[in-house]
N, C-alpha and C positions, 0 to 999 in steps of 0.2 A: 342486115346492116345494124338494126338496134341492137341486136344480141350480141354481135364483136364490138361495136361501142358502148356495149356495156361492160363486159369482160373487161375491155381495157381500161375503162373507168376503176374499175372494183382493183382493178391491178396497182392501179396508179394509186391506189389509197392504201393499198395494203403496204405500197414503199414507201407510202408518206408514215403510215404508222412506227413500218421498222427503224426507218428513218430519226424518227421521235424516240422509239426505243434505244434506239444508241447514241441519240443525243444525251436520252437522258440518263442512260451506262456513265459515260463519257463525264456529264456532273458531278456524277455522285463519285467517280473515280477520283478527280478535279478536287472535289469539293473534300474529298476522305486527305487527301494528299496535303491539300494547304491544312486542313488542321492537324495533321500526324506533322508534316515543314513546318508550318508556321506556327502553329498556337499550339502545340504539344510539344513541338521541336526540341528543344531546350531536355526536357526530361524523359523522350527516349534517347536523346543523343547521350545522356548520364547513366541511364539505364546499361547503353551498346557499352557506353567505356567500363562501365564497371563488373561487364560479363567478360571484357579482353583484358582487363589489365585490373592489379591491386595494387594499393600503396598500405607500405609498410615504414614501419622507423625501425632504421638499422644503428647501431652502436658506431659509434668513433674513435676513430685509431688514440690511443692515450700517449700522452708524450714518454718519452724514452726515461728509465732512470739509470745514471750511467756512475762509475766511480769516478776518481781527480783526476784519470787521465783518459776519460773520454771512453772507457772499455763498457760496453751495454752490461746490466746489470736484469732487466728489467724491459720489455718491449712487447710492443702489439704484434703480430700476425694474422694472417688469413687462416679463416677455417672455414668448413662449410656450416651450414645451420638448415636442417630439414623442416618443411612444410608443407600442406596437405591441403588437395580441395576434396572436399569427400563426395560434392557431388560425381566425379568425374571414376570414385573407385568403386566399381560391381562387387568383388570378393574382399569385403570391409575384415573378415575375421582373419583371414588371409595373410590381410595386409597389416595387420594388427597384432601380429603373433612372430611378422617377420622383423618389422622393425621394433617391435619390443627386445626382442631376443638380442639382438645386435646393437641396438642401443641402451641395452639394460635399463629396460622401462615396465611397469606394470602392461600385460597384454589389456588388461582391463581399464585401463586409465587412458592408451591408447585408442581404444577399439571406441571409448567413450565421446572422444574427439573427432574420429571419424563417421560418427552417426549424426555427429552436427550437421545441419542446413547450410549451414554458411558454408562459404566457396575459400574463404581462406582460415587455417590453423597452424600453430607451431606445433610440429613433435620435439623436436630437441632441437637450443640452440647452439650453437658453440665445440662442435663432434671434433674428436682429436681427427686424425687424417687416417688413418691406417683403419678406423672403424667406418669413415665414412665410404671410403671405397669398397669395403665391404659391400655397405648397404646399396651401394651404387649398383655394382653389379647386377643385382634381382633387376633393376627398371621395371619397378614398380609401377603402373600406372597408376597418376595424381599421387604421387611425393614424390614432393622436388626437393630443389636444395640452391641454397645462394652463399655468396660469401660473404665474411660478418668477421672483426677484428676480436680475440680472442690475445688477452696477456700470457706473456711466455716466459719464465726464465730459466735463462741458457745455462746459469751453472746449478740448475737444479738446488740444492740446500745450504748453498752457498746465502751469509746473511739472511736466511731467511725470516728469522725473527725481527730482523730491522727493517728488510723491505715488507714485508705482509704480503697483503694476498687480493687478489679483486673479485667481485663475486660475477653471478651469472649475468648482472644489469649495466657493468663495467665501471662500477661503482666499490672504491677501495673501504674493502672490512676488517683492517691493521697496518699495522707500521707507516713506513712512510706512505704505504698507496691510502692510508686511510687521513694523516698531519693530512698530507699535500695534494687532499683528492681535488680541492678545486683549483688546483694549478693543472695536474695531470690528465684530467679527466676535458675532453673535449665534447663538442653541445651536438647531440642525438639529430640526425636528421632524416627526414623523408624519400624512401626510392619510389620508383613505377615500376612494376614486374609487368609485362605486356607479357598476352599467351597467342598463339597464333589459331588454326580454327580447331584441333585437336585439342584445343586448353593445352598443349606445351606451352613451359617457357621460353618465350626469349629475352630475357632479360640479360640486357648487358653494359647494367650499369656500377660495376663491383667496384666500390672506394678505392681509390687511390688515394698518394699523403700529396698529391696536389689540388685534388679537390674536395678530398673528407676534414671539417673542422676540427682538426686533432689538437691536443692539449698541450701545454709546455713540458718541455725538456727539464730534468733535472739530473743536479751534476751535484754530487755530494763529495761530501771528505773522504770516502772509505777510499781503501786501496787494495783492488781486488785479493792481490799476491799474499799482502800482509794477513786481509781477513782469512783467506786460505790455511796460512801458517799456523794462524791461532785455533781455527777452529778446528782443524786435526789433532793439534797436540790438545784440545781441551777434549776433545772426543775420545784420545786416548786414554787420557788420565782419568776423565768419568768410567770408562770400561774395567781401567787398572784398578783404581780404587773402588769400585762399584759405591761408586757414589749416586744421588738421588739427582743431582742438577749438576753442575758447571758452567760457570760466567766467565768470561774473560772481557775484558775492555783494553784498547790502547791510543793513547791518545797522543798528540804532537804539543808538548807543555807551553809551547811559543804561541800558539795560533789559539788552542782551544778544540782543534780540528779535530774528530775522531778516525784514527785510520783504519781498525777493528773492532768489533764488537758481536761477540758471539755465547749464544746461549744454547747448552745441552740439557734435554734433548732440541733439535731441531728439528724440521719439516721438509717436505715438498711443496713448495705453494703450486706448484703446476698443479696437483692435483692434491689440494688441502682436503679435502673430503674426505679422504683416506684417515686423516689424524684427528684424534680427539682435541677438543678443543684447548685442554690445557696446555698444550705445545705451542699456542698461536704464542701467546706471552712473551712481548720482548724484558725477562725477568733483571737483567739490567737497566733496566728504568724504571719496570712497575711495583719490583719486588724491594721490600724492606729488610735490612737483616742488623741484630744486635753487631758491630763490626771487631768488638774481644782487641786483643792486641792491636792490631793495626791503626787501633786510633792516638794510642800514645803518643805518636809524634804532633799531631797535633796539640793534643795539651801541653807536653814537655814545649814543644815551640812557642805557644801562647805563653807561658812563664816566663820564659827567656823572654820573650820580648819586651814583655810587662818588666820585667826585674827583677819579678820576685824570689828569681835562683840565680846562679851563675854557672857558669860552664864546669868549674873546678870545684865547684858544690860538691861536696858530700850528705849522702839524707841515710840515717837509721833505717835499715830494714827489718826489724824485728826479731831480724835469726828465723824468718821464714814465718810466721804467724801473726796479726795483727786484729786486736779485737776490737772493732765499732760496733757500738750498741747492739742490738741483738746478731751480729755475721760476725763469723770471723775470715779475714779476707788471708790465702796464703800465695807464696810463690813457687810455681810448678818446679822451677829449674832448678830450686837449692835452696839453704835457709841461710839468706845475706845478711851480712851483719851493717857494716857502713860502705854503700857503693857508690861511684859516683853519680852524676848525671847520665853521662855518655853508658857507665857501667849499667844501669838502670832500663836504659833503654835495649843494651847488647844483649844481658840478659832476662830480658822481658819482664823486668820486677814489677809485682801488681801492688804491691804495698807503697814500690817507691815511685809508683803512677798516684799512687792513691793520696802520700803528703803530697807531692807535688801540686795536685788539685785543692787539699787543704791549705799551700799557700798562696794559691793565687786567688783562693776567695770564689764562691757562687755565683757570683755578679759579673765578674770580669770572666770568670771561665765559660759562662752563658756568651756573654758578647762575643768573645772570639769565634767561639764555638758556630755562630750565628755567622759572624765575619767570613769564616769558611766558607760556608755556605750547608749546613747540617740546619735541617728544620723549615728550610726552604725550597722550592723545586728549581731548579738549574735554568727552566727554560726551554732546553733543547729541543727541538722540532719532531719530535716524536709524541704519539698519542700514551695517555692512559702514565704517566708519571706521576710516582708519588711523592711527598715532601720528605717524607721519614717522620722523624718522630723526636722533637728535642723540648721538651715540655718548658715552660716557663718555671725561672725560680718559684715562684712562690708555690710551686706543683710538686717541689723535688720534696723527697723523704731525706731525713735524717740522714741517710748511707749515700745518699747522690754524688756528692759532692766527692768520695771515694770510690765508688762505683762509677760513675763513668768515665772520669781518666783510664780504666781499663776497657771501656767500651759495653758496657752493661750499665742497661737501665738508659738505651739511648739505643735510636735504630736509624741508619741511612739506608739508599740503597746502593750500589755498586758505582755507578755515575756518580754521585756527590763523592765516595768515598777518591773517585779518579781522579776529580776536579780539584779538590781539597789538595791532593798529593802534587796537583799540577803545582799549586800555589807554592810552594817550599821547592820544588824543582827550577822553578821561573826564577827565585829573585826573591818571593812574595804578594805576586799578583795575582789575583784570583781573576780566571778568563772566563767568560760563558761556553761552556762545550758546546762543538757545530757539529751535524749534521749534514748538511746541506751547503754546498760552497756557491752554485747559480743555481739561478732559474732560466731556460733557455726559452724566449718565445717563438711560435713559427713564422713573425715576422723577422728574426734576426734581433733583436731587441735582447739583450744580457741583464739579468738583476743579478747582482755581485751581494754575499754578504760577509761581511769581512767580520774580520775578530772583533771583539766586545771586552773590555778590562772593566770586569766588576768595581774592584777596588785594591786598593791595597791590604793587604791582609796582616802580614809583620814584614819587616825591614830585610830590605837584604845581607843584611850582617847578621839577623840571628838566622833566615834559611841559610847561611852559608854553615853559622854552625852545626845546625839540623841537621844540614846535607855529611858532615863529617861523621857525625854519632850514628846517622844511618849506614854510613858505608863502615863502619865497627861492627855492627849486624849482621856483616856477610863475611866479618872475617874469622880467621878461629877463634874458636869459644864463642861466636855468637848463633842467635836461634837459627839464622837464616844463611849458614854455611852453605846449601846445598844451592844458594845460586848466586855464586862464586863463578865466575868466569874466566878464561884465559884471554887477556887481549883487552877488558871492558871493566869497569871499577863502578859495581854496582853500589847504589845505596833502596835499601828497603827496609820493608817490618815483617816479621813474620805475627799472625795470628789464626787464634785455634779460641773459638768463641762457644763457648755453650750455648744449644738452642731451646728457647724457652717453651714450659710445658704448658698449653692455656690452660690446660683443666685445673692443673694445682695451683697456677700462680707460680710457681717455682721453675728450677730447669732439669730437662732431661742429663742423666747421668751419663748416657754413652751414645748421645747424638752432638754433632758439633759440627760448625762451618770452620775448614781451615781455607785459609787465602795465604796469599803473599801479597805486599805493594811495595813499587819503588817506582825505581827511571835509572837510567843509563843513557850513556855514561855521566857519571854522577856528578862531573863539575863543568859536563855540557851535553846537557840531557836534550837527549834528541827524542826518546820515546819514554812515557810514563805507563806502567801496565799493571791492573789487577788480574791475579788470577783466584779466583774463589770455588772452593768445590762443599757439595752442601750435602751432610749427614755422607761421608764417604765411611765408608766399613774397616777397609783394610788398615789404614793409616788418618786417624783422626786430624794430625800435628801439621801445623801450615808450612815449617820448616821444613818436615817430611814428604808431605805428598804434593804442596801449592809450589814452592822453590822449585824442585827440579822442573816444574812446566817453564814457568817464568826463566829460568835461564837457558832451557830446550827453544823458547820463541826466539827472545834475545837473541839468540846466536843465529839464529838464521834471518830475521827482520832488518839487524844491523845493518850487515853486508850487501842485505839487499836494497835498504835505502842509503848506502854507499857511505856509511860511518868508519875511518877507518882502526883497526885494532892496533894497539900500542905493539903486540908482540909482532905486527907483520912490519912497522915502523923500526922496533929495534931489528929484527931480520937482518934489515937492507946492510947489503955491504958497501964500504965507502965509495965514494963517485956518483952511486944511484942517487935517484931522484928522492927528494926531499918526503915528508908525508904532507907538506903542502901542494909540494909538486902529484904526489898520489892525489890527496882528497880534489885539486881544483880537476884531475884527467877523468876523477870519476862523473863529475857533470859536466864535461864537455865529451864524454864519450870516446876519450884518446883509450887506445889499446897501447899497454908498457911492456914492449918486447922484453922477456926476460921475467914477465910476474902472472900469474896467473889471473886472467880476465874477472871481470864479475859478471855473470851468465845471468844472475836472474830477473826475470820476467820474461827473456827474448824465447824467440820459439827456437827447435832447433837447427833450420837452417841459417837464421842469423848465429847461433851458437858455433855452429861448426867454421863459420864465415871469419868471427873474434877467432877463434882459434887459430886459424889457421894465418891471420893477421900476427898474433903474437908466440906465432912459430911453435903451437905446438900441434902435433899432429895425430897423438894417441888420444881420442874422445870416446868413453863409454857413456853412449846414452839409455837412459832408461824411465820409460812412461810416454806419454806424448801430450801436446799442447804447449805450457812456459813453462822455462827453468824454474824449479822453487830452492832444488838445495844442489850442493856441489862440494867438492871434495878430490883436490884442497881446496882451500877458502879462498874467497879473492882479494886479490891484491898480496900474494905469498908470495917469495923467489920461487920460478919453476926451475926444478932440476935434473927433468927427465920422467918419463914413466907414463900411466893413463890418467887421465883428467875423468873425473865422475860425475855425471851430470845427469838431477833426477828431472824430472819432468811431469805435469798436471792439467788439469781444468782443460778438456777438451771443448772446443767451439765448434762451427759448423752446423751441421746435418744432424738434430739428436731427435730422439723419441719423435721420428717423421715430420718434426717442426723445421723448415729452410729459417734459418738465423741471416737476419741480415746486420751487415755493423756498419759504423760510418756512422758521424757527427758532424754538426758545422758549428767550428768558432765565428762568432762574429765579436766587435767592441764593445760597445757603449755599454755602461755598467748604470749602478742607482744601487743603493748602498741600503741596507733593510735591517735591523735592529732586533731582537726578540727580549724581551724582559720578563723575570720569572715570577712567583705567587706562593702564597696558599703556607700556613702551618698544620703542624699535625701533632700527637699525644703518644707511649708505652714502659716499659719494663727497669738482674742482680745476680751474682756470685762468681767465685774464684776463676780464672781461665790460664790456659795455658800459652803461652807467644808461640 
């Protein structure tokens, strides 16, 4: 009996022991758990989140930049953006060799990135679409991919020198993206990339414009159609002439608004990398140029105003040769004996530019000159603009004072010389050139900036005269014959500028800027336009190679901002409608049974739709996207036969980018002012108009 009551004693202790042993399993389980929960808690629960999920700051949709009538110039899109956890990739070389190749990346640069520790890297952000499904395909293990707003623009090199360009941080590096990056530019925010237990993504949190902080809208003066117009026919002319540059500008002389503005060569800003940097250059703002003939009406008009001439003035031309202290200044076009004023101007006399500035004195030709606005910078909403270059009297040489009445020895750039030209087209008010017409907020909030009247510059009774002497300029016998138009009564100047040599101090003998400037129609000027082509080969002469541009745009911008021509006015046969009855049909959009529509900008089933409203039924189209040109002209009697109708600028679906469009007007305005700055310092000899 002692020995089973012992056994079971010894038993009973042995369960008390195990007993004990799992109690105190049991604590130390207890006791690990409240400190892993409670007093560790905190910093594995940070540790867990930050093995399943990364945050990253992703870029924001930037606001729109559109032309005056709401057409996208300029917009954000979705792309993808690849990124790498390297712990999760085995065959790093692999992976390093594949998406180099396809993203054209150093494999070495990549491979470097993938030997990082860290669980999160960028390989590339920002991938067009057509390469990212490339790389998609391989599924890669650990590269992924999210989407990330990437600027897009839909007319490819359409202004691209005005709009610029945004870099890889969505951050504007020219033109307007660069003036108005902190309007455009919306504020950088934070995602959560969750991965599930394979480290896939699931992430799906990809921006929308309702909840990504995107930047304001902008709505400028250009006018897609127009800039279109100009910047073909400048493209032509720089090829034709095999010229070095091509500027063109055109402005609306009432407002100050610019509706074109175009620089050759041009770019892609989709993909500016490809272009060397000298192309970014919007050279209508930043570029300086001695302006040769085309500046005489400003001084001849500054005379006349002052008094120191009169209209019926006659001035000694030397018989073509003219000797100031060490130059002797001649005139290209003929050796004048006594011409008049208006003759002076017709045929581009540089002598009789030159008494003219000897009678109106150093002092007063400075001030006007100034009054203009030469020597000063405009203002405009654009970056990197220069003043030009109009020295202080007391700075001028002995020959100044004849020198630069023909535009030597004095440098604007293409902008001032537009501006300047507006003033004598207006009346004599000098406007600030715009850019920029709103600012759209994405609360609906409008900032309006309206026109600006510098000053008065001269009276409107001497630009009336002005405006007469210049339209002498384009008729025969004058320089600027060749833009002469049927239907439109131009007034302009032609010049042909010597470009100065730095090395010598002197000028090159067989390089030169020829331009043309005016407005039309010339005694109710609806558009003012430079054309300027720089060291062009074939045809140095402004009248020659700058004129036929200027009346090639003309004729098609006219029509298309619904100006109408005197000859399709005389046309009309009795009983028809008036050309008041024409011009008010043309902005209320009435179609004139009997006259041939005005087609441009519409696409072509609105085109066919006009048509067949004003009964005619033979449409040849050709191109696609908006009317740009047409033939016959609009607003002609139609009298049977095919209507011609070219067509351009496609929208939609391009280079794998979905274009989206749509705008929203809202009201409330607030009125914004820009004021201009800054003087600047340069350069002499004979030129030809």
């Amino acid at each position: 009996m002692d020995s089973v009551k012992r056994i079971h004693e010894q038993h009973l202790v042995r369960l008390f022991i195990i007993y004990l042993c799992i109690m105190a399993g049991f604590a130390v389980v207890l006791s690990k758990a409240f400190y892993l929960e409670v007093i560790k808690g905190r910093r594995y629960a940070e540790l867990a989140r930050k093995q399943y999920s990364r945050e990253v700051t992703l870029l924001p949709a930037r606001g729109l930049i559109m032309d005056r009538d709401g057409r996208i110039l300029a917009q954000s899109v979705l792309v993808d953006s690849f990124y790498a956890d390297p712990t999760k990739i085995k065959n790093k070389s692999r992976a390093a060799i594949i998406t180099g190749n396809i993203l054209k990346l150093n494999e070495d640069t990549v491979l470097k990135k993938l030997e990082s520790d860290r669980q999160f890297v960028w390989i590339k952000r920002l991938v067009d679409p057509d390469t990212a499904r490339k790389l998609m395909q391989y599924h890669l293990p650990g590269i992924y991919s999210l989407k990330e707003y990437r600027r897009y623009y839909p007319d490819l090199k359409l202004a691209s020198n005005v709009l610029g360009f945004v870099g890889i941080d969505s951050t504007g590096l020219a033109g307007i993206e660069l003036s108005l990056n902190g309007y455009l530019s919306g504020t950088p925010f934070s995602a959560v990339i969750d991965v599930d237990g394979r480290n896939s993504p699931i992430y799906t949190g990809n921006p929308t414009d309702d909840v990504s902080p995107s930047g304001d809208s902008v709505v400028t003066t250009l006018d897609l159609n127009v800039q279109f117009i100009l910047q073909e026919a400048l493209k032509k002319a720089v090829a034709e002439q095999e010229a070095k540059k091509g500027i063109g500008i055109i402005m609306n002389p009432a407002t100050g608004g610019i509706l074109a503005m175009a620089s050759i060569p041009d770019f892609n800003p989709n993909v500016y990398r490809d272009y060397p940097m000298s192309v970014f250059k919007d050279t209508a703002v930043e570029d300086t140029y001695e302006p040769g003939s085309i500046f005489k009406p400003f001084v001849i008009s500054s005379a006349l105003d002052a008094g120191v001439i009169s209209q019926n003035e006659k001035i000694f031309c030397e018989d073509g040769r003219y000797k100031v202290y060490n130059i002797v200044i001649k005139d290209a076009e003929g050796d004048f004996n006594m011409l008049s004023i208006g003759d002076i101007l017709k045929y581009s006399s540089n002598i009789g530019a030159a008494k003219i500035g000897e009678k109106l004195g150093s002092t007063s030709l400075y001030r006007y000159l100034r009054n203009f606005g030469f020597g000063s910078q405009t203002g405009i909403e654009l970056p990197g603009e220069s003043p030009g270059i109009l020295n202080p009297v007391d700075k001028w040489s002995g020959v100044s004072i004849d020198t630069i009445p023909f535009g030597q020895g004095v440098s604007a750039t293409p902008l001032q010389l537009v501006t300047a030209m507006s003033a004598i087209a207006n009346g004599g008010l000098l406007l600030a050139p715009r850019i920029i017409k709103e600012i759209r907020k994405p609360d609906g909030r409008v900032q309006t900036f309206q026109p600006v009247i510098r000053r008065r510059v001269i009276s409107g009774h001497t630009a009336q005269i002005m405006t007469d002497m210049m339209i002498g300029v384009v008729n025969d016998g004058g320089t600027g014959i060749n833009a002469e138009m049927n239907g439109y009564t131009v007034a302009g100047k032609t010049g042909t500028a010597q470009i100065p040599d730095p090395t010598t101090g002197t000028y090159y003998k067989n390089r030169f800027v020829a331009s043309f400037l005016g407005f039309v129609p010339a005694h109710n000027p609806k558009i003012v336009m430079l054309i300027m082509l720089v060291d062009p080969q074939k045809n140095p002469y402004g009248g020659s190679s700058a004129a036929p541009v200027f009346k090639d745009v003309a004729e098609k911008v006219l029509p298309y901002l619904g100006v109408p021509s005197k000859l399709n006015i005389m046309a009309m046969p009795s009983g028809e409608p008036s050309s008041v009855d024409i011009e008010q049909a043309q902005f209320n959009g009435i179609t004139q049974t009997g006259f041939v529509p005005d087609f441009a900008g519409k696409t072509m089933r609105a085109v066919l739709k006009q048509a067949k409203q004003a009964g005619i039924s033979d449409v040849v189209m050709k191109g696609s996207g908006y009317a740009v040109d047409q033939s016959p002209r609009s607003y002609t009697p139609y009298s049977g036969g095919p209507v011609r109708v070219v067509f351009s600028m496609k929208t939609g679906m391009q280079d794998g980018y979905v274009v989206r469009s749509g705008t929203r007007h809202t009201p409330q305005a607030k009125k914004t002012v820009y004021s201009g700055k800054r003087d600047g310092s340069h350069s002499m000899k004979a030129t030809k108009g």
